[in-house]
DOMARDREN-537533 format. One record per residue: residue in one letter; y, x, z of N, C-alpha, C in turn. Coordinates in steps of 0.02 Angstrom, whole numbers. Atoms other than C-alpha are relative to their C-alpha. Layout:
# DOMARDREN-537533
REC   code      nyy      nxx      nzz     cayy     caxx     cazz      cyy      cxx      czz
REC      A        Y        X        Z        Y        X        Z        Y        X        Z
...
***
This chain:
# DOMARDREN-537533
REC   code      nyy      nxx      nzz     cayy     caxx     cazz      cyy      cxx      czz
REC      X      -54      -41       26     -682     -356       60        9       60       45
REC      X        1      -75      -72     -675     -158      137       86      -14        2
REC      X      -65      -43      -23     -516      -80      194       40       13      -53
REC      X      -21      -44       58     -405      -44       50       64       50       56
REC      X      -24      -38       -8     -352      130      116       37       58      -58
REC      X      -23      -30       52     -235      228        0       43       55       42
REC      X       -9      -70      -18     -222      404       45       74       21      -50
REC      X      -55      -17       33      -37      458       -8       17       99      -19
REC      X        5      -48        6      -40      631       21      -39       52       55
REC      X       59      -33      -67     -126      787      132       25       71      -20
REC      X       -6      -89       -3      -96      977      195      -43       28        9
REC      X       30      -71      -29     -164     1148      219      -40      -38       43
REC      X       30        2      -74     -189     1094      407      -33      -67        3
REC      X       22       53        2     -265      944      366       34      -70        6
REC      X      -43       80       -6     -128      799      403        1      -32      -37
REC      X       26       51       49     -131      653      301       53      -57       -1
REC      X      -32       87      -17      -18      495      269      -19      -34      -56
REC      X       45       77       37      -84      329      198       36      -32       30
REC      X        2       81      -22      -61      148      186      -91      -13       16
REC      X       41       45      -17     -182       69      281       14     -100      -10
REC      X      -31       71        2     -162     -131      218      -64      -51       36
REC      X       41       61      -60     -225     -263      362       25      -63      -32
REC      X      -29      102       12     -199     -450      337       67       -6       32
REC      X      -91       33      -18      -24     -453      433       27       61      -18
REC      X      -60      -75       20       41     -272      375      -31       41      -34
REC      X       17      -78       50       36     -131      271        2       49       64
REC      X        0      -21      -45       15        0      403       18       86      -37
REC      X      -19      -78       39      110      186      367      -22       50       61
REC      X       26      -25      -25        0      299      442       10      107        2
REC      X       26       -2      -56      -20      433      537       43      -40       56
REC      X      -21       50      -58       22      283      682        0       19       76
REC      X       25       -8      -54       36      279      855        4      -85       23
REC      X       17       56       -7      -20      101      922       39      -27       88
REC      X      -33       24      -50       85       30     1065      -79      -50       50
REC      X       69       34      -11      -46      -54     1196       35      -56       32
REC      X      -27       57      -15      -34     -239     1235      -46      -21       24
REC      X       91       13      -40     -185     -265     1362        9      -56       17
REC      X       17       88       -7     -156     -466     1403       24      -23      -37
REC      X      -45       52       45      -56     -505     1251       59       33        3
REC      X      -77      -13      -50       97     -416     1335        4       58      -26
REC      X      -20      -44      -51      152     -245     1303       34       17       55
REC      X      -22      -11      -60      203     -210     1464       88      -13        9
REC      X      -55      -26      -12      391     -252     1497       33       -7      -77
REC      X      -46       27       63      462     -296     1314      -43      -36      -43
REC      X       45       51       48      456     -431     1213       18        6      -75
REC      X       45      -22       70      376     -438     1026       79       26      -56
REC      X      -37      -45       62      555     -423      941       58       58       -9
REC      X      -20      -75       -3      617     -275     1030      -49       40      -35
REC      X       48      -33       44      436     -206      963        7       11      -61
REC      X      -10       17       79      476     -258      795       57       70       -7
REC      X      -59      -39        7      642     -181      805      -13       99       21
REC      X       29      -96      -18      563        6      871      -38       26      -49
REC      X       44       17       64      453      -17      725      -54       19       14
REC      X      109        2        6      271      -42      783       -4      -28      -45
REC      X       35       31       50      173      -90      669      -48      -38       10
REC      X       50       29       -7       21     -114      753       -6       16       91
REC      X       12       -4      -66      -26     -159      926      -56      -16       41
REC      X       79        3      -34     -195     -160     1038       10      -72       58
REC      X        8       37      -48     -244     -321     1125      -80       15       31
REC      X       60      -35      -39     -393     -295     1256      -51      -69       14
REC      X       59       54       13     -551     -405     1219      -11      -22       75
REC      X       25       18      -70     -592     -396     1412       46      -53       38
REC      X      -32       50      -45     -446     -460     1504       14      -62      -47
REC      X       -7       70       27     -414     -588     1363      -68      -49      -33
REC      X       52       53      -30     -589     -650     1380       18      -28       51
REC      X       31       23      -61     -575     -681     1561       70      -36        0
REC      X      -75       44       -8     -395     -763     1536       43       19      -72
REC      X       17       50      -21     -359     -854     1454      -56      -49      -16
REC      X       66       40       17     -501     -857     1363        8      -21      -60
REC      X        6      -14       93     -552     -819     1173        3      -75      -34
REC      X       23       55       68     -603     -981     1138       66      -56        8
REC      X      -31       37      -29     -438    -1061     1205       50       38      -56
REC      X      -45      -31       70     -348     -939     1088       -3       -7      -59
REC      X       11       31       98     -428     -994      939       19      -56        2
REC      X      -29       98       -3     -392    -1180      978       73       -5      -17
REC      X      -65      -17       11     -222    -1108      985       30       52      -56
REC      X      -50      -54       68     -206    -1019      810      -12       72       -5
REC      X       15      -71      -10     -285     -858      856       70       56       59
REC      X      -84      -42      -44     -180     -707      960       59        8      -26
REC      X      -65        1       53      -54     -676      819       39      -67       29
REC      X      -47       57       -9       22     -840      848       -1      -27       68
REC      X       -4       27      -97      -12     -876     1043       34       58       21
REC      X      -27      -48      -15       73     -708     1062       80        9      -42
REC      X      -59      -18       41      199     -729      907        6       71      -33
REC      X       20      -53       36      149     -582      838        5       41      -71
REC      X       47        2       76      163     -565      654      -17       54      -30
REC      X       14      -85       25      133     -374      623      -82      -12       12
REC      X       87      -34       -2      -56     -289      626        0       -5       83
REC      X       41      -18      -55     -166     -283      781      -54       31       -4
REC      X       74      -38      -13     -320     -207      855       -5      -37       61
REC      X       35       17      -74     -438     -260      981      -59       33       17
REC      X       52      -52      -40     -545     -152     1085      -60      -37       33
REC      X       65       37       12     -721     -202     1101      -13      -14       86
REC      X      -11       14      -69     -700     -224     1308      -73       57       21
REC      X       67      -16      -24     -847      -92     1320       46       75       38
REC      X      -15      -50      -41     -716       43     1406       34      -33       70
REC      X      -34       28      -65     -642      -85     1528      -95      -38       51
REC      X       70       21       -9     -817     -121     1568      -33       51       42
REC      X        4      -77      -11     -848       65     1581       16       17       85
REC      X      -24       -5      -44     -717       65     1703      -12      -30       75
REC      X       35       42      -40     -807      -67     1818      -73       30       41
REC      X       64      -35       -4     -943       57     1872      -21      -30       70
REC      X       34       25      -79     -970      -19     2049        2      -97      -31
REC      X      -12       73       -5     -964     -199     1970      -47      -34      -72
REC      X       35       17       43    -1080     -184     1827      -65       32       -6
REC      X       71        9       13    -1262     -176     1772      -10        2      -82
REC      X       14       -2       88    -1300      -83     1583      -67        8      -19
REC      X       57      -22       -3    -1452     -120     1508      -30       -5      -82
REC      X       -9        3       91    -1523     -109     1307       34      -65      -17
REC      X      -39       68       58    -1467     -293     1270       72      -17       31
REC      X      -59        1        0    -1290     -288     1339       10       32       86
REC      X      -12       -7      -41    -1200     -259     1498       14      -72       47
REC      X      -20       47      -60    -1195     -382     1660       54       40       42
REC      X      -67      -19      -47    -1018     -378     1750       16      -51       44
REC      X      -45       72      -60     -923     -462     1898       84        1      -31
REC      X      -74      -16        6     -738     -499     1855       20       14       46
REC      X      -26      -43      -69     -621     -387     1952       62      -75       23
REC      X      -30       28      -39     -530     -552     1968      -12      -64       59
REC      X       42       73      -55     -644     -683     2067      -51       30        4
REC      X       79        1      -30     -819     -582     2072      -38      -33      -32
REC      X       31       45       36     -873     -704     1938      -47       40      -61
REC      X       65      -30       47    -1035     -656     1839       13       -3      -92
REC      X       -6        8       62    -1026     -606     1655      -47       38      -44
REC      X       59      -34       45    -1135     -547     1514       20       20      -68
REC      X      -44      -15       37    -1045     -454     1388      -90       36      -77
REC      X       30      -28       50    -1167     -415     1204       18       43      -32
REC      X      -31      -47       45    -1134     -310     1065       36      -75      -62
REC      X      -20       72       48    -1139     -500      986       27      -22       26
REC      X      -51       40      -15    -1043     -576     1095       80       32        5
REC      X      -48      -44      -17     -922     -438     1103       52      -41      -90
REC      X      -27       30       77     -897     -503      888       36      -51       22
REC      X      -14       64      -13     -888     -670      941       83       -9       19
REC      X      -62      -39      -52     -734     -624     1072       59        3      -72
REC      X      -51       -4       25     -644     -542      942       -1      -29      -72
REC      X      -14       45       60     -675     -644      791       31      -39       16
REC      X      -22       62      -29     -617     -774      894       95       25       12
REC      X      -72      -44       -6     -440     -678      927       29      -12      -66
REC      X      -56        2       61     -412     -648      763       27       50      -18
REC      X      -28      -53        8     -356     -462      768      -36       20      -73
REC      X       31      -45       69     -358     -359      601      -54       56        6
REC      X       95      -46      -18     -478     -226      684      -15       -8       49
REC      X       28       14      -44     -588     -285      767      -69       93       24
REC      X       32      -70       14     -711     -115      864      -67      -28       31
REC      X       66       17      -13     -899     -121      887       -3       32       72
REC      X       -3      -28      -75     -955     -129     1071      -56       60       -3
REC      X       22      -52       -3     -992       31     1126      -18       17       89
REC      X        7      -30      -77    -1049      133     1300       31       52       17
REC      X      -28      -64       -4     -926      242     1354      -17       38       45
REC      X       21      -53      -16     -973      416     1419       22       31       48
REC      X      -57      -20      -75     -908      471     1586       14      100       -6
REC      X       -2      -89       15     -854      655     1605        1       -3       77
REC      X       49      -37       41     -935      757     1675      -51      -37        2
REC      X       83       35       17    -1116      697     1604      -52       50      -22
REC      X       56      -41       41    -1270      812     1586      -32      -33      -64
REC      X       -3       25       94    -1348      804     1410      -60      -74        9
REC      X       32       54      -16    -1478      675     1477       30      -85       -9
REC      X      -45       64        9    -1349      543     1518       38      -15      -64
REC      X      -47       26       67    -1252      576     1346      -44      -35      -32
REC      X       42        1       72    -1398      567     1236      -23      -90       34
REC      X       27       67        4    -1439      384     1328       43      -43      -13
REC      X      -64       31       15    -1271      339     1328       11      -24      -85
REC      X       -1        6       58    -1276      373     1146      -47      -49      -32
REC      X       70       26       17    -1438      304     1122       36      -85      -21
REC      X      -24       76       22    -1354      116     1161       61        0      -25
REC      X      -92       30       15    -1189      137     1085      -25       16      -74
REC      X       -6        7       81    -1280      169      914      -29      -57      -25
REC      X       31       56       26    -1411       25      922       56      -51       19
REC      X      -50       74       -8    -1240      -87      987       39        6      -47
REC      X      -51       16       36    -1150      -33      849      -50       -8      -84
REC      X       30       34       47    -1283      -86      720       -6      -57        4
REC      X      -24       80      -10    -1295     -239      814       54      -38       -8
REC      X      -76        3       -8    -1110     -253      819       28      -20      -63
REC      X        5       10       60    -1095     -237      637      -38      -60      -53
REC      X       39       48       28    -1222     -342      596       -3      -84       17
REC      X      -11       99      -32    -1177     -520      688       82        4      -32
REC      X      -61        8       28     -996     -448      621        1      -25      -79
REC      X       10        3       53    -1032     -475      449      -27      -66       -3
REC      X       36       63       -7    -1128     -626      477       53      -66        3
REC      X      -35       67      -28     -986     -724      559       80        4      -13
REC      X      -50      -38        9     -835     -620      519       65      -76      -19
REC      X      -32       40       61     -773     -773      406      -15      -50       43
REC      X        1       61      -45     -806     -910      529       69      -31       31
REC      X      -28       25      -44     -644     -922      610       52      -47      -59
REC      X      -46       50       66     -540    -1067      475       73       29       -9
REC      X      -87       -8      -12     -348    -1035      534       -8       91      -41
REC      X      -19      -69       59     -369     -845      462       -7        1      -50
REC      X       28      -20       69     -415     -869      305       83      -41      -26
REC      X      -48        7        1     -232     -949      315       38       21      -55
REC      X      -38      -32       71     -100     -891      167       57       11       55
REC      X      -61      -45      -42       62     -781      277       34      -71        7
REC      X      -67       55      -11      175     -915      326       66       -1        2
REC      X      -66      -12       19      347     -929      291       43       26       68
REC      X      -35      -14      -84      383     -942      489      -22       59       30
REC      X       15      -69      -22      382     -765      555      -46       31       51
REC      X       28      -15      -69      312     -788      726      -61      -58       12
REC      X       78       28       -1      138     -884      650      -43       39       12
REC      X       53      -74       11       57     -723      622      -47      -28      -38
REC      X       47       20       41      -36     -797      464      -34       75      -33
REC      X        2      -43       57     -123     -666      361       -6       -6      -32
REC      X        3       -8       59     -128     -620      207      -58      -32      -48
REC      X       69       10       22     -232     -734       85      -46       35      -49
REC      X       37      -56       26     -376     -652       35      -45       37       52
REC      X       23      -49      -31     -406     -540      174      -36      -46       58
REC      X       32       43      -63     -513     -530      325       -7       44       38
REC      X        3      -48      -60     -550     -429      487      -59       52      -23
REC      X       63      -81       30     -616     -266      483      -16       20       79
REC      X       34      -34      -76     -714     -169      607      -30       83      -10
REC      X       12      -92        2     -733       27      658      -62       14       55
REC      X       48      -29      -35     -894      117      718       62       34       66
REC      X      -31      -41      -54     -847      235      881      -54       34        9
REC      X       48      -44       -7     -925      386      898        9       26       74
REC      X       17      -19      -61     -987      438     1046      -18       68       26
REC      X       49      -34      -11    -1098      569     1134       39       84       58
REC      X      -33      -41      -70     -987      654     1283       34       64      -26
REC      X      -11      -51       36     -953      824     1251      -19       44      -25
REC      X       61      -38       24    -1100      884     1163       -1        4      -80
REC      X      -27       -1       80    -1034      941      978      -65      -42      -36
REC      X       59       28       34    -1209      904      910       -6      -79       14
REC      X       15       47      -21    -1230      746      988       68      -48      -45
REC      X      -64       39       42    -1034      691      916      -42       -7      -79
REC      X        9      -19       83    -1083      751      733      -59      -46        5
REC      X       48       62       10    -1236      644      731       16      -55        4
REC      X      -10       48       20    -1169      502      788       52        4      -73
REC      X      -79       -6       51    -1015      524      676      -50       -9      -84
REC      X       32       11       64    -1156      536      520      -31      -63       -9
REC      X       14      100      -28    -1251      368      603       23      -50      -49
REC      X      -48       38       22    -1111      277      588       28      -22      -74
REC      X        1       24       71    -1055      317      422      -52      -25      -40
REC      X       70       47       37    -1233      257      352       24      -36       15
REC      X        4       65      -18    -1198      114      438       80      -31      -48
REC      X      -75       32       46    -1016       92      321       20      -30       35
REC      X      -67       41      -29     -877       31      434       57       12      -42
REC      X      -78      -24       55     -703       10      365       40       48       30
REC      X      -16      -70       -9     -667      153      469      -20       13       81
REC      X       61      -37      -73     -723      260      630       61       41       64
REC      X      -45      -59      -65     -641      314      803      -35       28       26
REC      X        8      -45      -27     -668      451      900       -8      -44       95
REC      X      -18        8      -66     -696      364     1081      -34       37       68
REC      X       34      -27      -75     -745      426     1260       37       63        9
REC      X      -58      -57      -28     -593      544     1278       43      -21       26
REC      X      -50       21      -45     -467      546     1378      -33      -35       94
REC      X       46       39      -75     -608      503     1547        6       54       44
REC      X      -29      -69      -47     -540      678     1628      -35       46      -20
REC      X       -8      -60       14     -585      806     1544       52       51      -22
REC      X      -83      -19       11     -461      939     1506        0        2      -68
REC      X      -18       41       56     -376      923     1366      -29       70      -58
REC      X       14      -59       57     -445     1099     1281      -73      -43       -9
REC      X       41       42       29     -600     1000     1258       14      -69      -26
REC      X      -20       42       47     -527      849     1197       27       23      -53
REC      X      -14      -19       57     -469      952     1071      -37        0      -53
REC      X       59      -32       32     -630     1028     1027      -35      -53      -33
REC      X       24       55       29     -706      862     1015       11      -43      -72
REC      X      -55       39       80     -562      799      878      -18       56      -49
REC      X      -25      -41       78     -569      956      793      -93       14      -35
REC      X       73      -22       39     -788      955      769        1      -52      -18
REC      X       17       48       43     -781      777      725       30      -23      -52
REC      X      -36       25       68     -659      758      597      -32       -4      -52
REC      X       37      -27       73     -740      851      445      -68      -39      -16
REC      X       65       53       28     -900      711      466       17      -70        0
REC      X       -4       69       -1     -794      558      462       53        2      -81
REC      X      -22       12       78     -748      483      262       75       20        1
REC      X      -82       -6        4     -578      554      208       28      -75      -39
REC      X      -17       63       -3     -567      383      134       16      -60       23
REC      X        5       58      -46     -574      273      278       64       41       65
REC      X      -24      -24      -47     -465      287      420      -19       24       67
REC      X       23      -51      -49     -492      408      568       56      -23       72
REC      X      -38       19      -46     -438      342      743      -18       29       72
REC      X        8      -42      -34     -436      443      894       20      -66       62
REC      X      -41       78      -36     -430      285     1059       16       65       65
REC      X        1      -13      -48     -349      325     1203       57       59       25
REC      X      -39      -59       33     -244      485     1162      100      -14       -3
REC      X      -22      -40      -50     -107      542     1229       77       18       14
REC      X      -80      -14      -22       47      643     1298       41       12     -100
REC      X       -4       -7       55      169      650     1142        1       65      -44
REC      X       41      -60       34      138      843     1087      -69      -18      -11
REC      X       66       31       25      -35      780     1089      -21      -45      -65
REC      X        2       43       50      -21      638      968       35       42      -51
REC      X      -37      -17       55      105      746      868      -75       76      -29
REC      X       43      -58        3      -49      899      868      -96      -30      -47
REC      X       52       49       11     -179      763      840        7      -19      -87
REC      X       -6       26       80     -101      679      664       21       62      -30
REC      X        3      -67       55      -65      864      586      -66       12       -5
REC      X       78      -23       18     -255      893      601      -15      -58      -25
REC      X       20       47       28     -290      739      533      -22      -53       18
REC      X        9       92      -16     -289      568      630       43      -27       -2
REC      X      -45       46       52     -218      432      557       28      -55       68
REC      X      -37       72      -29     -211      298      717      -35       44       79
REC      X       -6      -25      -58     -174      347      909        0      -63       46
REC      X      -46       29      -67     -150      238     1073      -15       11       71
REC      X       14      -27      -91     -118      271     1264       23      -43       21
REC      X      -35       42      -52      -46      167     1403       68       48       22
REC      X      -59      -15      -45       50      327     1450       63       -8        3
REC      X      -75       33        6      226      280     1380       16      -46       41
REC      X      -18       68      -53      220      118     1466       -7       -5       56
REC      X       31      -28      -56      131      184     1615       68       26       46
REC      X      -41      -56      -36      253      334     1656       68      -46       -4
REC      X      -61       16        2      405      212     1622       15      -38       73
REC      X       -2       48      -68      355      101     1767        8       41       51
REC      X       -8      -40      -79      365      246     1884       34       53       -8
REC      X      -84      -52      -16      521      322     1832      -10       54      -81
REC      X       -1      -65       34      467      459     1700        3      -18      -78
REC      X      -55       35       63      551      465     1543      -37       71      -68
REC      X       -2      -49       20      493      577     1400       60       15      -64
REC      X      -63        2        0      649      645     1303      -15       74      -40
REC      X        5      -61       42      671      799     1180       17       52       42
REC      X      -21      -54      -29      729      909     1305      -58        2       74
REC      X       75       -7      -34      536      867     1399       15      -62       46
REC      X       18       66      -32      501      758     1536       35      -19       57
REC      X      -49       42      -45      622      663     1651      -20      -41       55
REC      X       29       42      -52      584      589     1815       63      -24       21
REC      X      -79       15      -36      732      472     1830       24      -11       70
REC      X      -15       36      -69      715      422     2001       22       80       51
REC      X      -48      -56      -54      784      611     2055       49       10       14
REC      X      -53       57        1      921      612     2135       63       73      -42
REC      X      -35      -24       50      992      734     2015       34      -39      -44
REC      X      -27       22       59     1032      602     1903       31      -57        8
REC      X      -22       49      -63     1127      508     2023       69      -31       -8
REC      X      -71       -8       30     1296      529     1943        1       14      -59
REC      X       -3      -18       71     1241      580     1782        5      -50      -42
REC      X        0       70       50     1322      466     1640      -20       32      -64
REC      X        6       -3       76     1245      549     1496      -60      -52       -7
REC      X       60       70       19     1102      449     1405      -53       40       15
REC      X       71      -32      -17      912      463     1440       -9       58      -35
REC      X        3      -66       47      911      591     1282       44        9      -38
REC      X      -42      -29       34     1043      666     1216      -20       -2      -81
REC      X       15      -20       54      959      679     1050      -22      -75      -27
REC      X       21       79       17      886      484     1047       54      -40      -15
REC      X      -37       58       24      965      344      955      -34      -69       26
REC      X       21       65      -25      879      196     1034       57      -37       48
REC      X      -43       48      -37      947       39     1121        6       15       51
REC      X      -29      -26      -67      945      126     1278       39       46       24
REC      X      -40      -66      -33     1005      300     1267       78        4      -57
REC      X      -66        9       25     1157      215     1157       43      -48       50
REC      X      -24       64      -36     1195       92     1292        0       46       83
REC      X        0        8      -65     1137      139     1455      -12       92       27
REC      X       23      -81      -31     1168      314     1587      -48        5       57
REC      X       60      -14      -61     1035      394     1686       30      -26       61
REC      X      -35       49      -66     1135      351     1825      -21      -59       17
REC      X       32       69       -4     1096      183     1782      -66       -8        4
REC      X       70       11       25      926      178     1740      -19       40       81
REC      X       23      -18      -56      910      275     1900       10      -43       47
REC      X       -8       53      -31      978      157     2016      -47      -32       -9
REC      X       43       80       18      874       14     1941      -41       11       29
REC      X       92      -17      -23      709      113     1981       22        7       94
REC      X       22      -35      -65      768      172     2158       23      -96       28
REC      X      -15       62      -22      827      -33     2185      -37      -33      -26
REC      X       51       34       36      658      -84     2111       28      -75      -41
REC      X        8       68        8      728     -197     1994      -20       23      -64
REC      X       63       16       57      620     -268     1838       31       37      -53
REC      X      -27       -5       58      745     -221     1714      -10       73      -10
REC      X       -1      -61       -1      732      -24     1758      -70       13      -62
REC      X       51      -22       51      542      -30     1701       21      -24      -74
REC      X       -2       32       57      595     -129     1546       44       49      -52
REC      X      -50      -49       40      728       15     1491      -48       36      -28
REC      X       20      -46        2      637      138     1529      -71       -1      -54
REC      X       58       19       39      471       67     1433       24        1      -83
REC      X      -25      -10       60      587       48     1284       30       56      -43
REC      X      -40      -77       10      667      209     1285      -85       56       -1
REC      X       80      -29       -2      467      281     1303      -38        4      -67
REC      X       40       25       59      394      194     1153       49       20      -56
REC      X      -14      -20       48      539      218     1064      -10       83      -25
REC      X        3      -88        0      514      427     1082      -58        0      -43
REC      X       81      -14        5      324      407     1058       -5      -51      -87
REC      X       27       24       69      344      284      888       51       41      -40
REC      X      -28      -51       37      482      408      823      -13       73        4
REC      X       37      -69       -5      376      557      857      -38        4      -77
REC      X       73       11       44      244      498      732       51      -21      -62
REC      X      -29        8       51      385      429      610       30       60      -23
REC      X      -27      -85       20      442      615      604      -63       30      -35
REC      X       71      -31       25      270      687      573       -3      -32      -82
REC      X       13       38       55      254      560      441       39       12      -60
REC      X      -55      -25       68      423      621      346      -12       73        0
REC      X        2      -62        1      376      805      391      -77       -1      -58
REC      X       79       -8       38      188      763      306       23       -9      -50
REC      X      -21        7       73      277      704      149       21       68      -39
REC      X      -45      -36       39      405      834      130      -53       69       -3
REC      X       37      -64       29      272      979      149      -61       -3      -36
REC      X       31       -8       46      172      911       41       32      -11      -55
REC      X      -69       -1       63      305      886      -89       21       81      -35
REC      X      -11      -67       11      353     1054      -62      -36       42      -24
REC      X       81      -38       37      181     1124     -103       -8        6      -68
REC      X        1       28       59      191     1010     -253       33       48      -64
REC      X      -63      -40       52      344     1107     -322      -19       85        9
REC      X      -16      -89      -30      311     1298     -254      -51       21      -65
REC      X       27      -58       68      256     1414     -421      -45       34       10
REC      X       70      -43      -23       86     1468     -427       24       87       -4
REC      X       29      -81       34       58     1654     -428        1        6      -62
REC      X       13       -4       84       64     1732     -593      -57       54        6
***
């Protein structure tokens, strides 16, 4: 069964909103994806998430291989329900945390050899075992393992880089399809109890190419055509966001768009400050995620309509207004910078936990704005009197 993607409407500048429908959600897209790298997003639990209105959230194939361990999660009902989960997920094919391991791994055509960064313990990560992993999870998109591309890279290293991230994502595809349907508990019917995370009967996990090829336009656009031969239920954009500046991460989004299906969904990983994500889904990507919300909350910095806030100055020392004057969330109706400042400069747990909530909420009502601004100007279009 593909993707049933239903394109709702689209502008001039290219923006777009759709339902994307997964086995635990309908997904109202253009998204931004909250990240939940052990199960956890960082600092709040699943039904404050609910309540901010994610939809969909990223668990990370790597660290929940190495703990507590895929096959210990399926025994246990898949992640949805060892996490309580019952919205959409994603899981990331562990080939950028892998990436990240460059003094601790060994890449070679039939997969990568790693040490875990938490004991030194030997591992052997496939493009097939990478399936395995996340069939075993249980997430609604599952992504084909890929080789991510370091910046900077002469065209040598892209084009090899590329080389294995297209034969792993034929491999990838191809043990996915094979086994996709193996795991019993998903094929499940929704459950009445909220926090099973059954899906939907009928459905089943999907999986997205990732295009590759550094920052070498030609090299993107090829893969990006690859891939679609190869029919995934839809295609991200990855190996951005590894330090380059951001006028080439632009460039990158804005040459590969126009070769990936306007039917399928378009996902950009990794991505970014929230002008970014809001600059990103007007040109036309449908699904975003960063760490930085959750990141910058842990170390004070707040982002906020009137820009970016470093609470721990001591400007805001006495100040009882709220984090944003303009925000309605559970924090900046409840709690003053004042406060939230304190917490951080008296390291206690609860500061990051505001502040993480007051973050995500900015960054998932950024994209719920876009989303009513994409309607209404295409509405407006709808109605405006041709020329005579």
């Amino acid at each position: 069964m593909s993707l049933a993607f239903n394109l709702l409407n689209t502008t001039e500048s290219g923006g777009r909103r759709a339902q994307m429908h997964l086995p635990h959600q309908t997904v109202e897209t253009p998204v931004f994806m909250p990240v939940g790298t052990a199960g956890s997003v960082k600092a709040v639990p699943q039904d404050i998430l609910e309540t901010l209105g994610a939809q969909i959230i990223l668990g990370n194939t790597y660290h929940l291989y190495l703990r507590p361990g895929h096959d210990a999660i399926r025994r246990m009902g898949g992640l949805h329900r060892f996490i309580s989960w019952p919205r959409a997920m994603l899981t990331d094919s562990g080939g950028f945390q892998v990436y990240s391991l460059a003094h601790l791994r060994k890449v070679t055509d039939e997969g990568v050899r790693f040490r875990s960064h938490l004991d030194g313990s030997s591992h052997f990560f496939t493009p097939e075992h990478s399936m395995d992993v996340q069939i075993a999870l249980g997430a609604d998109i599952c992504m084909a393992f890929d080789e991510c591309t370091e910046y900077p890279a002469d065209r040598t290293r892209a084009e090899e880089s590329l080389r294995l991230t297209m034969a792993w994502a034929r491999r990838s595809l191809d043990h996915f399809r094979a086994h996709q349907n193996e795991v019993a508990w998903f094929k499940d019917p929704w459950s009445q109890d909220r926090d099973q995370g059954h899906p939907i009967e009928g459905q089943t996990q999907k999986l997205f190419g990732i295009v590759q090829g550094g920052m070498y336009h030609d090299l993107r656009r090829g893969s990006a055509e690859r891939l679609v031969e190869m029919d995934f239920d839809g295609y991200a954009i990855g190996g951005l966001s590894v330090g380059e500046p951001r006028e080439l991460t632009l460039e990158v989004i804005r040459e590969v768009l126009p070769f990936l299906p306007k039917d399928k969904p378009r996902y950009v990983m990794g991505v970014g400050f929230p002008d970014e994500i809001e600059l990103y889904a007007r040109m036309g990507v449908d699904m975003m995620d960063c760490v930085i919300p959750t990141r910058a909350a842990r170390h004070g910095l707040l982002f906020t309509s009137q820009g970016r806030v470093n609470i721990k100055n001591k400007q805001y020392a006495e100040d009882q207004g709220p984090a944003d004057p303009a925000c309605s969330c559970m924090v900046c109706r409840r709690y003053s910078r004042a406060y939230l400042r304190h917490l951080m400069k008296c390291s206690e747990p609860l500061g990051g936990t505001l502040n993480t909530i007051h973050n995500l909420a900015y960054y998932l009502g950024t994209m719920q704005r876009v989303r009513e601004d994409l309607a209404a100007t295409s509405a407006a279009a709808a109605t405006t009197p041709s020329p005579a």
